[in-house]
N, C-alpha and C positions, 0 to 999 in steps of 0.2 A: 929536863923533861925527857922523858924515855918513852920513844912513841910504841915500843913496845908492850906498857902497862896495859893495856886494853887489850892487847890481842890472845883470844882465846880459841882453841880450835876443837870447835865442837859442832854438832848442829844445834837448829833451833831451840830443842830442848831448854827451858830454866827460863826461856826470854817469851813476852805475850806477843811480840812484832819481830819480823824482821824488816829489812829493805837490800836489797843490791845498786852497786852502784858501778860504774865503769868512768873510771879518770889517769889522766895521764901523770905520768914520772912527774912525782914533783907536788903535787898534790894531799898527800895522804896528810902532810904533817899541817897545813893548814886546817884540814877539818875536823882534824886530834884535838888542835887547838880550843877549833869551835866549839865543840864535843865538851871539852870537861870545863868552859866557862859556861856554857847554854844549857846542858841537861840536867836534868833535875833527879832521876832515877836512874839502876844502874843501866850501864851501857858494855858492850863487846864489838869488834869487828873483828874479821878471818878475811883474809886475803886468796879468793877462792881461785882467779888465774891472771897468766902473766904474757903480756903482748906489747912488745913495743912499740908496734903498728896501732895496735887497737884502744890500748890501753890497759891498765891494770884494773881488775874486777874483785869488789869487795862487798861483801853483806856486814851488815852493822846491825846488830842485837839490842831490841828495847825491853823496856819491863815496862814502859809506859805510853800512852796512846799519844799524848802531846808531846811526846820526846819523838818521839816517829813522826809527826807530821812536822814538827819544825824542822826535822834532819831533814826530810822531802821538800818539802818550800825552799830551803837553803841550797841543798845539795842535787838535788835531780836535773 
């Protein structure tokens, strides 16, 4: 698995939702995971910034309403 397949750097544009999200080191590849068993249409995320203190902040692109609320219930 290459958690880079999904990543696309673009904006919004092509996708009907986005979402932002902020988590720490270590995280990203559990929710890739989550990502390509759980969703059902296509999906993207960009890696918008990078804080070791804070966290890393990422927006995640849907084409689908239900694909966005389940990333949000899961991930928020």
């Amino acid at each position: 698995m290459n958690l880079l397949d999904n990543l696309v750097v673009r904006d919004q544009e092509g996708f009907n939702y986005s979402y932002k999200i902020r988590k720490p080191i270590g995280v990203l590849d559990h929710i890739i995971v989550w990502c390509k068993s759980e969703l059902v249409d296509d999906w993207r995320w960009q890696l918008t910034d990078m804080s070791l203190i804070a966290g890393f902040e990422y927006i995640f692109y849907f084409n689908s309403d239900r694909d966005c609320l389940s990333f949000i219930m899961k991930w928020s």
